[in-house]
VOBA-1610 file (N, C-alpha, C; in pm, whole numbers, padded with zeros to 5 digits, always signed):
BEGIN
Unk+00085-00120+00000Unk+00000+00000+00000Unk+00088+00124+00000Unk+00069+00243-00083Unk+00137+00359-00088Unk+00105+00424-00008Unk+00243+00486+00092Unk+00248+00603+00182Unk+00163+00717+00123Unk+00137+00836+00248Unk+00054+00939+00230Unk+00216+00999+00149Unk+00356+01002+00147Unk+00455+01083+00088Unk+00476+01026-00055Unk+00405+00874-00080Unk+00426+00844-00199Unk+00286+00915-00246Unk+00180+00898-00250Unk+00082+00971-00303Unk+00115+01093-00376Unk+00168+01182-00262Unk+00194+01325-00302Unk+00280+01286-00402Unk+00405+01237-00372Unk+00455+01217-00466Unk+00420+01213-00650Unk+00317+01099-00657Unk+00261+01057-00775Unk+00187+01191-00814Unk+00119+01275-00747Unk+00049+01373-00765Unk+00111+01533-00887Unk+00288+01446-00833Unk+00367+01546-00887Unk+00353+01728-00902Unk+00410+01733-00746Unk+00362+01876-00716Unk+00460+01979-00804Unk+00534+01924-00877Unk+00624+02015-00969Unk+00551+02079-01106Unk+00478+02006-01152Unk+00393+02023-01272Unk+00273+02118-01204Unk+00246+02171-01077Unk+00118+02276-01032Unk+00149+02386-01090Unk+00260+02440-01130Unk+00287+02592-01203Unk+00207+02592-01277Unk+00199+02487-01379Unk+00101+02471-01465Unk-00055+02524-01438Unk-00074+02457-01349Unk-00214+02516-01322Unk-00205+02627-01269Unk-00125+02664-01197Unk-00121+02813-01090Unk-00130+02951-01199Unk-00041+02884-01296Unk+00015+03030-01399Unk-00091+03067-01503Unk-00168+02992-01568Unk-00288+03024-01610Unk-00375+03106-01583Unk-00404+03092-01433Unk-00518+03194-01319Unk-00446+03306-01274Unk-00345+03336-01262Unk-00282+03416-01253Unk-00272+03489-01374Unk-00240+03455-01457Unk-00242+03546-01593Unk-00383+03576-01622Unk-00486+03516-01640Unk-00578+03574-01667Unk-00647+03680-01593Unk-00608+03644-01421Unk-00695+03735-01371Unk-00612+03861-01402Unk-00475+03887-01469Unk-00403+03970-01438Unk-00484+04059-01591Unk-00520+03974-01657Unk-00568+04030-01733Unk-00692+04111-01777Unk-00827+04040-01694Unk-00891+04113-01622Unk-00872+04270-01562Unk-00797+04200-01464Unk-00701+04325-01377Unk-00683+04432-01495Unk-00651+04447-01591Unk-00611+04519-01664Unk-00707+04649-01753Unk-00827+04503-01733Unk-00976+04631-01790Unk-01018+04628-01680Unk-00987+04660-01574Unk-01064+04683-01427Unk-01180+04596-01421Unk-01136+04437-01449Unk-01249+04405-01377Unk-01226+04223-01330Unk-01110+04245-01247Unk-01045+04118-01140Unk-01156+04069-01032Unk-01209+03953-01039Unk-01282+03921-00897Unk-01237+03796-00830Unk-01143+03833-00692Unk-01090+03716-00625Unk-01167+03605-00599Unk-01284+03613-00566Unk-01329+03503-00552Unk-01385+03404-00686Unk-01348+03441-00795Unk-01405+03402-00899Unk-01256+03308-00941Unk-01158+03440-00928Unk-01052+03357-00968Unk-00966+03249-00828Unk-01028+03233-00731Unk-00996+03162-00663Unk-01083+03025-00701Unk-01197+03017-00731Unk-01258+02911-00764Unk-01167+02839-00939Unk-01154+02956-01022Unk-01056+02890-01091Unk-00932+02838-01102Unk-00913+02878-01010Unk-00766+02850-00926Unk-00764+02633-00857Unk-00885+02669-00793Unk-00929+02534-00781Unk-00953+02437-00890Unk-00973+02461-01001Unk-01068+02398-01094Unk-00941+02343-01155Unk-00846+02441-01195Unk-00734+02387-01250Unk-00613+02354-01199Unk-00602+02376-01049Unk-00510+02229-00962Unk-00582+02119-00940Unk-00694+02131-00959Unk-00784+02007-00969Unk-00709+01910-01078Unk-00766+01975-01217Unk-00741+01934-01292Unk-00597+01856-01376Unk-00486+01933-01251Unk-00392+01912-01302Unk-00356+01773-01209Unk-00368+01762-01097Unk-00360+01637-01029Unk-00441+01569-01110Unk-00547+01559-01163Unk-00603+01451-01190Unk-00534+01421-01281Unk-00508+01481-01386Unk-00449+01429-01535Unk-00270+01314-01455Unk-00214+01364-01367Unk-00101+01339-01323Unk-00112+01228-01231Unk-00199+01205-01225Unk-00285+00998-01182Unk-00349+00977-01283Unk-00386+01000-01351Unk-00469+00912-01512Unk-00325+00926-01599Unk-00216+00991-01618Unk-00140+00955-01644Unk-00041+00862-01576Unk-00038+00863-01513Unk+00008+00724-01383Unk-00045+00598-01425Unk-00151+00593-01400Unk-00269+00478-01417Unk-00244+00438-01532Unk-00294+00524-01651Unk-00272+00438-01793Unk-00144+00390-01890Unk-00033+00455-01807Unk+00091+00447-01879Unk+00122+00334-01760Unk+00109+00305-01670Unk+00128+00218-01604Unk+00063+00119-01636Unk-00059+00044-01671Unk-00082-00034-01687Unk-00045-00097-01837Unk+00019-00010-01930Unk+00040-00031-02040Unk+00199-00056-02001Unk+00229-00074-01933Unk+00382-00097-01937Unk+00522+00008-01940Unk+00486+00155-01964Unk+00532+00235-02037Unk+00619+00257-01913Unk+00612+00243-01812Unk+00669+00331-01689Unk+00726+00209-01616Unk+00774+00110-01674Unk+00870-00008-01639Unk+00980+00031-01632Unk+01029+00087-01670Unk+01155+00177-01650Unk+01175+00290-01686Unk+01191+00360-01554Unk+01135+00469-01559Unk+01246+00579-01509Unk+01286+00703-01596Unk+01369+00766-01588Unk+01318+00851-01457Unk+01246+00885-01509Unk+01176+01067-01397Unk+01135+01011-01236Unk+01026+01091-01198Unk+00993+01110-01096Unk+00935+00920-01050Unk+00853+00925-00932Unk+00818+00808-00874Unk+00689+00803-00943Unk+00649+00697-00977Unk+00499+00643-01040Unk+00444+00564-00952Unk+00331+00561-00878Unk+00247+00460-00819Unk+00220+00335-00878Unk+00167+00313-01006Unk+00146+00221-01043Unk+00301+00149-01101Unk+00376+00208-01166Unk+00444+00164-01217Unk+00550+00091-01153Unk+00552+00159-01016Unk+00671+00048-00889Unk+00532-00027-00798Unk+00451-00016-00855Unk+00347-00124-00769Unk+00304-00071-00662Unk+00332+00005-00636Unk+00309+00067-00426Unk+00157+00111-00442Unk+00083+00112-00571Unk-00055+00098-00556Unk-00132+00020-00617Unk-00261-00015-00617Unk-00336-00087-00724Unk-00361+00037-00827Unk-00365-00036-00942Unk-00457+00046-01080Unk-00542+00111-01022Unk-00609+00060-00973Unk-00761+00068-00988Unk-00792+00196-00876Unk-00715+00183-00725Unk-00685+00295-00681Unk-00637+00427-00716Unk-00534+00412-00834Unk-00494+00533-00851Unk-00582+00570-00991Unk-00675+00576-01066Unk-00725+00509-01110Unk-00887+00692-01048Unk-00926+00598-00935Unk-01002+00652-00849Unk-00978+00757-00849Unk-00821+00790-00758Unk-00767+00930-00755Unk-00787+01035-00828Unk-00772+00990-00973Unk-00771+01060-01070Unk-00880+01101-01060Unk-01018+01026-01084Unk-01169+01043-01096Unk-01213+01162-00980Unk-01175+01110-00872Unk-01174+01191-00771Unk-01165+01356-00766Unk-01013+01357-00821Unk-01015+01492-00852Unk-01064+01553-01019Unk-01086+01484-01118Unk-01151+01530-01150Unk-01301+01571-01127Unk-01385+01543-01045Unk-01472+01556-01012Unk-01464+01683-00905Unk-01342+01702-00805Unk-01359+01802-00727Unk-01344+01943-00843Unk-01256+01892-00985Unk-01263+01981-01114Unk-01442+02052-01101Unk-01491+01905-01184Unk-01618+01943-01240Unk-01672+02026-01105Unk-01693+01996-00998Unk-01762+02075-00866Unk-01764+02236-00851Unk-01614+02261-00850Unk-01586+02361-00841Unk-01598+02464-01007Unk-01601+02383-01128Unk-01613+02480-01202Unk-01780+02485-01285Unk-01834+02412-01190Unk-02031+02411-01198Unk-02024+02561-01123Unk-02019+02571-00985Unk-01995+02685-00915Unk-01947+02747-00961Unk-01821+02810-01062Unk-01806+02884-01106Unk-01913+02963-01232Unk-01952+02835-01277Unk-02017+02889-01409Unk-02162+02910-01329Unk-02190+02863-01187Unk-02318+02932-01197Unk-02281+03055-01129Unk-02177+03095-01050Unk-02133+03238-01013Unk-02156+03316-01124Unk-02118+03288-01268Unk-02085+03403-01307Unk-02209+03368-01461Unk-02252+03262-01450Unk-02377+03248-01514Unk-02371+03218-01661Unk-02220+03220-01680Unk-02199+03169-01801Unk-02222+03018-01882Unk-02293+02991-01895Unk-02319+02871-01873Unk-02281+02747-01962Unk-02258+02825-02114Unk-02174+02691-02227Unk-02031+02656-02152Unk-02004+02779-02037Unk-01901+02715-01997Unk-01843+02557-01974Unk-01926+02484-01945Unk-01989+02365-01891Unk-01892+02319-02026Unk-01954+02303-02134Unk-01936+02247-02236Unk-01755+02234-02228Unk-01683+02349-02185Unk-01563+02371-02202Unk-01476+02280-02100Unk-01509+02276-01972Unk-01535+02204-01869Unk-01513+02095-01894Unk-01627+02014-01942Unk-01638+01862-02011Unk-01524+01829-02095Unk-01535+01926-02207Unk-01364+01896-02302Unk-01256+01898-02247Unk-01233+02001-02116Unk-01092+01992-02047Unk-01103+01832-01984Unk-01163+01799-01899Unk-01195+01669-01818Unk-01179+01585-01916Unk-01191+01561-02026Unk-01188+01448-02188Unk-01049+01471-02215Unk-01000+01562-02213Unk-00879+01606-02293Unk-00733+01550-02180Unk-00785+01543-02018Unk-00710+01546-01924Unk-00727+01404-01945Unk-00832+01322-01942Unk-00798+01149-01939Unk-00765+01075-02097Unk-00821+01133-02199Unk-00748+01074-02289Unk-00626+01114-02371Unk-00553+01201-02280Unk-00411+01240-02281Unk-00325+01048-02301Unk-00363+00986-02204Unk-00298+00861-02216Unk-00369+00768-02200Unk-00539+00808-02159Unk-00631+00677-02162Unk-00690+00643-02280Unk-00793+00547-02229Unk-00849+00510-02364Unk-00759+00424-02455Unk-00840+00369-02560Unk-00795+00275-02667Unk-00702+00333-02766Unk-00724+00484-02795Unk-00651+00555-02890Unk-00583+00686-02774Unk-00490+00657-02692Unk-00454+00802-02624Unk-00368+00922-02722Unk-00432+01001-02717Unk-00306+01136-02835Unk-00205+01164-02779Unk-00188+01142-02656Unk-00016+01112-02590Unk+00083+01070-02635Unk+00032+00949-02698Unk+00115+00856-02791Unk+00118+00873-02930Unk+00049+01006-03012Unk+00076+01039-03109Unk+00125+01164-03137Unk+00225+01216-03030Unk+00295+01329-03074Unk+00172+01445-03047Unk+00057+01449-03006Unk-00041+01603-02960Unk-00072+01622-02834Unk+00067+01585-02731Unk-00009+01644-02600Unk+00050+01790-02614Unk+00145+01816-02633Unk+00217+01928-02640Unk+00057+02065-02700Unk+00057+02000-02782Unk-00105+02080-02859Unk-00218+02094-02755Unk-00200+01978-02699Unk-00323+01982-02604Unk-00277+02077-02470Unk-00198+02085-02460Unk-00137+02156-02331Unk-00173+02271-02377Unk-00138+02378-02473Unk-00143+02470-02531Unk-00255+02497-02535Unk-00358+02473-02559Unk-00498+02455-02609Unk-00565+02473-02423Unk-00528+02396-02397Unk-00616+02393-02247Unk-00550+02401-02125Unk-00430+02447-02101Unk-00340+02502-02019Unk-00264+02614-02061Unk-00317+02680-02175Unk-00283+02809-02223Unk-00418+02849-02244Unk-00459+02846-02426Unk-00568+02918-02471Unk-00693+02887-02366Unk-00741+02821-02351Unk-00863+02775-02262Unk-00851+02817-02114Unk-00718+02789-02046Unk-00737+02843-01929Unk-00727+02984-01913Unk-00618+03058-01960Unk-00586+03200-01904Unk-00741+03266-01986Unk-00764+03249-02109Unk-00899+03415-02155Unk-01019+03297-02095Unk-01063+03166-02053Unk-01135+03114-02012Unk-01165+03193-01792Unk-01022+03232-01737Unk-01009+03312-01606Unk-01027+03488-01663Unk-00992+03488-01748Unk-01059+03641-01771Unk-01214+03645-01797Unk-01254+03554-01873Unk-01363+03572-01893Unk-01465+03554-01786Unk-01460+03479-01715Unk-01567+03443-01605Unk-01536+03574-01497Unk-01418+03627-01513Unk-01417+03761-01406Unk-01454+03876-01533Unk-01417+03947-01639Unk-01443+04020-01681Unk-01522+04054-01834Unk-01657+03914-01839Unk-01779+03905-01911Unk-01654+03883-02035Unk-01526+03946-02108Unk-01516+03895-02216Unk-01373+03855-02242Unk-01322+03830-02357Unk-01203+03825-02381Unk-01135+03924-02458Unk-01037+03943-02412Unk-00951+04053-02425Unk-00833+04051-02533Unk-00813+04145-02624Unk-00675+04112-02702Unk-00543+04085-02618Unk-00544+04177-02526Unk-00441+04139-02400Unk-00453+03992-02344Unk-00598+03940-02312Unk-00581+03792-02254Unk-00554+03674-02370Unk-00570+03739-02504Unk-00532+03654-02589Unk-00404+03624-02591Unk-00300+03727-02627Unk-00157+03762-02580Unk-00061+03710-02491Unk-00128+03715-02387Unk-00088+03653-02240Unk-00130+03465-02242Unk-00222+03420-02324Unk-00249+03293-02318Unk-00155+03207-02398Unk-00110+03278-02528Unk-00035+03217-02568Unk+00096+03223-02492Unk+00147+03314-02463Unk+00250+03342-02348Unk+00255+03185-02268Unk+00171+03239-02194Unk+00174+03125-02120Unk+00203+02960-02165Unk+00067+02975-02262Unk+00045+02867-02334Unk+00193+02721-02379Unk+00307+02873-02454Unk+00435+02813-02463Unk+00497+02752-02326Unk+00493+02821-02240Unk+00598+02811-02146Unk+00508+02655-02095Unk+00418+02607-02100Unk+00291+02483-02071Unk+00347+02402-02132Unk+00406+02447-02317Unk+00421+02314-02370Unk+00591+02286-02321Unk+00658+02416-02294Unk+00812+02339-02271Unk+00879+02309-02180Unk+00746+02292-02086Unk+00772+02216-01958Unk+00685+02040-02005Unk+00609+02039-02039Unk+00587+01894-02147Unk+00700+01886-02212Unk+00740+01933-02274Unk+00848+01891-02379Unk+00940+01827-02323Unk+01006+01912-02212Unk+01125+01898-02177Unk+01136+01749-02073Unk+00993+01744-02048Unk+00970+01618-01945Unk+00965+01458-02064Unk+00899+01500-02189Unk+00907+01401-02294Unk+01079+01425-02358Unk+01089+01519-02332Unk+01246+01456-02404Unk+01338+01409-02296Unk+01340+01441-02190Unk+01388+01350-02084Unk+01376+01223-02082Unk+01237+01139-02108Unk+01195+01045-02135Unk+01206+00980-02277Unk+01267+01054-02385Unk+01284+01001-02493Unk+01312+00827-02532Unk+01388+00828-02493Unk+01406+00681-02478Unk+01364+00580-02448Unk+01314+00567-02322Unk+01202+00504-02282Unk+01071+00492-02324Unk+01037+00603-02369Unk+00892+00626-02435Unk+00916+00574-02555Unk+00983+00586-02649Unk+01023+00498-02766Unk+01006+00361-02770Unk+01110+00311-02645Unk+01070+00175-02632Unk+00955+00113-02577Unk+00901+00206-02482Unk+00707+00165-02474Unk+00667+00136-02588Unk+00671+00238-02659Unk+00552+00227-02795Unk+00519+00386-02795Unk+00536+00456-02650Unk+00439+00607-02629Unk+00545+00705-02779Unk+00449+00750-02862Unk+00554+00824-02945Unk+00486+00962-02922Unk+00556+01044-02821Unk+00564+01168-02789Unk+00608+01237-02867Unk+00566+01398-02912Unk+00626+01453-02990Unk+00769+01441-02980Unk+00836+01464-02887Unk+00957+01393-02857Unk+01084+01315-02931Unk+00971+01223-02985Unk+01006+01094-03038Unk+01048+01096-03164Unk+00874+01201-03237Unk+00846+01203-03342Unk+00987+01319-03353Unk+01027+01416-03318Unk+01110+01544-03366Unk+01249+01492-03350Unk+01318+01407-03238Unk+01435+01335-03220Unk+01500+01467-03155Unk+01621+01411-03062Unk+01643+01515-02947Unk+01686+01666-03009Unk+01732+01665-03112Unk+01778+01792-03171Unk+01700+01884-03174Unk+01628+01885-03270Unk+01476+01939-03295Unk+01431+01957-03166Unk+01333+01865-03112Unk+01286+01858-02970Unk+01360+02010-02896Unk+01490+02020-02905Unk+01580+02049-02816Unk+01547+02231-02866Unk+01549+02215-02980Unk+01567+02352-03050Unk+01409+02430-03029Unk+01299+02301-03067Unk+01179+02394-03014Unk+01143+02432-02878Unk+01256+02353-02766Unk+01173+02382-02618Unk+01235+02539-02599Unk+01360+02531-02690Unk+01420+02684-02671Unk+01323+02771-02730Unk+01291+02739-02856Unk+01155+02849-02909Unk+01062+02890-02788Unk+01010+02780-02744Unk+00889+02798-02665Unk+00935+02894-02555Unk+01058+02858-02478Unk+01089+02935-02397Unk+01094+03088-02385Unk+01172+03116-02539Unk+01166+03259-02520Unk+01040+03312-02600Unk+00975+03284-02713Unk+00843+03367-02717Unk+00776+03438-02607Unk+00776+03340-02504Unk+00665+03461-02401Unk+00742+03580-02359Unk+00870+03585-02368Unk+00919+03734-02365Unk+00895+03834-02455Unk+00921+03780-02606Unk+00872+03846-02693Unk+00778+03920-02694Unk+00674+03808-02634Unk+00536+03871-02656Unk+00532+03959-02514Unk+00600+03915-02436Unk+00577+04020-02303Unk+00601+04207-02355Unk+00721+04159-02412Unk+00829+04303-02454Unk+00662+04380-02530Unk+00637+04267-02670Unk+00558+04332-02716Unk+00422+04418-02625Unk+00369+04378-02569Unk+00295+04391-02527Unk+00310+04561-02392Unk+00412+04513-02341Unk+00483+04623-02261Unk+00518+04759-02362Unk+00531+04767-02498Unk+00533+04869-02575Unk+00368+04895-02645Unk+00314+04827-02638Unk+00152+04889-02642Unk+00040+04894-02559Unk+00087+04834-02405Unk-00002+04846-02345Unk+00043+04861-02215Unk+00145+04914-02220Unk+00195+04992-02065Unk+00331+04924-02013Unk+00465+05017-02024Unk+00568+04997-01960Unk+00575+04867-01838Unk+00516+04869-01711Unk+00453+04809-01604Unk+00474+04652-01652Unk+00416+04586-01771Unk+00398+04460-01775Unk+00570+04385-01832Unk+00691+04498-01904Unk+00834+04506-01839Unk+00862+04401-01813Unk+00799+04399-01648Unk+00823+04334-01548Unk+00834+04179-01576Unk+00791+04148-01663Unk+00778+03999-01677Unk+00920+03951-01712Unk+01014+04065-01793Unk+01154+04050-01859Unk+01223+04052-01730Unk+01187+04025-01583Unk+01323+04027-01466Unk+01328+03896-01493Unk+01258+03800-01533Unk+01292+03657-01496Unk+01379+03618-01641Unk+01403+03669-01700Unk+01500+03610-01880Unk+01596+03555-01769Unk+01692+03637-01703Unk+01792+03557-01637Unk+01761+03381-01606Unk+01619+03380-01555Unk+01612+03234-01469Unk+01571+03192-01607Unk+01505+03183-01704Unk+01467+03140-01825Unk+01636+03103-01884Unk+01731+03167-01863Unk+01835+03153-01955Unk+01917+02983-01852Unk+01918+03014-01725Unk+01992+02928-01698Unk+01876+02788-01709Unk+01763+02799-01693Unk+01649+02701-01689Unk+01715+02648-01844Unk+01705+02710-01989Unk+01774+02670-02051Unk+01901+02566-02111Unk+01984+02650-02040Unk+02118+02617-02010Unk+02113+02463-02027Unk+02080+02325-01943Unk+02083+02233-01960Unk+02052+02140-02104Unk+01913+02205-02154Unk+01872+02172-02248Unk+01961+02162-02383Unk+02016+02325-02368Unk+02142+02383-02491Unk+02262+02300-02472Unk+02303+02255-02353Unk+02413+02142-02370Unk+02388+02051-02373Unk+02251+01961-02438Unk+02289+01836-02449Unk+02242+01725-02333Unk+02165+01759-02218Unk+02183+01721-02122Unk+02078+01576-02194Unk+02099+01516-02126Unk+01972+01360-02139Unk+01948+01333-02014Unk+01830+01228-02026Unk+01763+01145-01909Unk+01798+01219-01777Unk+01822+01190-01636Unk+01802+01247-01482Unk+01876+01389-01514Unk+01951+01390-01619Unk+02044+01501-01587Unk+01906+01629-01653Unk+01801+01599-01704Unk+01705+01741-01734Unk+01620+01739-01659Unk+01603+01659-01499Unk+01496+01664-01406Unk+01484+01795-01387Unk+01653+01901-01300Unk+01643+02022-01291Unk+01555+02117-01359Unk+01602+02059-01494Unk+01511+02154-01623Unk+01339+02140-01562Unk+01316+02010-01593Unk+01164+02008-01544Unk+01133+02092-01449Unk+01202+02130-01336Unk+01178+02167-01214Unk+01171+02297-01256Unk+01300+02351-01328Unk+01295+02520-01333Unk+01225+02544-01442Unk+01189+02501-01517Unk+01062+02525-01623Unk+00936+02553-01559Unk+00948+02493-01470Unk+00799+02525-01386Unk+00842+02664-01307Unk+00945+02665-01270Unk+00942+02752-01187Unk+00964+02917-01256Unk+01009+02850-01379Unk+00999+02994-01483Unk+00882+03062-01506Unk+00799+02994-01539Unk+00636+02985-01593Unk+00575+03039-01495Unk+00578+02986-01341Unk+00518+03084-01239Unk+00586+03205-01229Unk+00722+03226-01201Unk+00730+03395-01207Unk+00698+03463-01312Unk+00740+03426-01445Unk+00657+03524-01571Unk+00510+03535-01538Unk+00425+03465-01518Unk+00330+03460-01478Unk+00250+03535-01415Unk+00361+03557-01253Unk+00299+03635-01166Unk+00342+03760-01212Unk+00492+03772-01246Unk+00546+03930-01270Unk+00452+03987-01354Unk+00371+03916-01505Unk+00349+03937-01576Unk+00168+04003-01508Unk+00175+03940-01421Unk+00003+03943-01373Unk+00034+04118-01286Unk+00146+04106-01226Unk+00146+04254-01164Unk+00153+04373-01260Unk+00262+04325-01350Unk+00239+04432-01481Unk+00135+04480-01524Unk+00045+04362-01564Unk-00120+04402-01641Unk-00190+04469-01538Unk-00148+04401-01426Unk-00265+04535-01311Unk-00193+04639-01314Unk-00080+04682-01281Unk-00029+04813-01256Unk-00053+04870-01420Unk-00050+04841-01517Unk-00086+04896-01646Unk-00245+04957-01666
//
């Protein structure tokens, strides 16, 4: 039976930037046409650490029972060293997706929007057949897309919108922002895993691009959201700047990738990729309000 430290573990609290930096950018964006509401974006805040634990046990669960995580470079897997049943972790997942769906019913009846729902449902579909199911798109080179899509575009103008009735050219801006920095913390976790995932069968974009490539787009991804920060800071207020203090941690977060690093030696990367993504994030969220 798995410890309460292996749980957390499997839960993989390194990948929460992900969800954190989304709600943060959007409300920042909000923030920006004066119209931020904490408690709105605290419920989205919920919806998508929800969401992100869950996907991070349904990815557990189904790559585990498929064999894929038999040897296993990265972090600890529940299923995959046995310390749980399937079927438990499995649950977990369900679990929190459901504390998902809970909290973002309440949201959409807070703010009354109501096709929201619809959007809702596709994130929750998109989070389990990442690697479940008979056909998972995990294994065909589009999670990276899917990340983008619903841990960029969908989440950040999806948190503006439920606080400020619409979407914004600014929250568009900021989603893709984000959006990148979503996929090259995926990336960088599938090219870590390159190898292994190959020999599963899982063909991650990863796989499909081979480490070079792979290597050259996580650098793309990385720096666009400055770009677009800079841009954005020259048409819509000095203030949002601020997002350019973190290039430094972006450059050394880098750094590993640009030399070459493979397997345990890009865990760091994983780690500071996340941790890049939340400070642009937040810096970027103080900018749009002070703008």
């Amino acid at each position: 039976m798995a410890t309460a430290a292996q749980w957390i573990e499997g839960a993989r609290l390194r990948t929460l930037p992900a969800a954190v930096s989304p709600v943060l950018a959007g409300t920042g964006a909000a923030a920006a046409v004066d119209d931020a509401h904490l408690g709105r974006a605290l419920l989205a805040l919920v919806v998508g650490l929800a969401l992100q634990v869950g996907v991070n046990y349904a990815n557990d669960y189904s790559d585990g029972i498929r064999g894929t995580d038999a040897d296993r470079v990265g972090p600890f897997r529940l299923v995959g060293s046995a310390a749980a049943r399937p079927s438990t972790v499995r649950a977990a997942a369900w679990a929190s997706f459901a504390t998902a769906a809970v909290s973002g019913l309440a949201l959409v009846a807070w703010s009354q929007h109501w096709w929201l729902l619809a959007v809702g449902a596709a994130s929750i579909a998109a989070a389990w057949f990442y690697t479940g199911g008979d056909r998972p798109y995990g294994y065909r080179g589009l999670g990276e897309v899917s990340v983008f899509v619903f841990f960029g575009l969908v989440a950040v103008t999806g948190t503006t919108y439920v606080q400020a009735g619409r979407i914004t050219a600014v929250s568009v801006a900021t989603a893709v922002a984000v959006g990148c920095l979503a996929c090259a913390l995926m990336l960088v976790n599938n090219l870590r895993d390159v190898h292994t995932d190959a020999a599963g069968g899982k063909r991650t974009l990863a796989v499909f691009l081979g480490e070079q490539r792979s290597r050259l787009l996580y650098l793309t991804l990385l720096a666009v959201p400055f770009v677009v920060a800079a841009g954005l800071a020259v048409l819509d207020g000095p203030w949002i700047a601020l997002a350019l203090v973190c290039v430094p941690l972006a450059v050394a977060t880098a750094r590993p990738v640009a030399r070459k690093a493979t397997g345990a030696a890009l865990i760091p990367s994983l780690r500071m990729t996340g941790l890049t993504e939340l400070a642009f994030a937040a810096l970027l969220t103080v900018g749009l309000a002070l703008s």
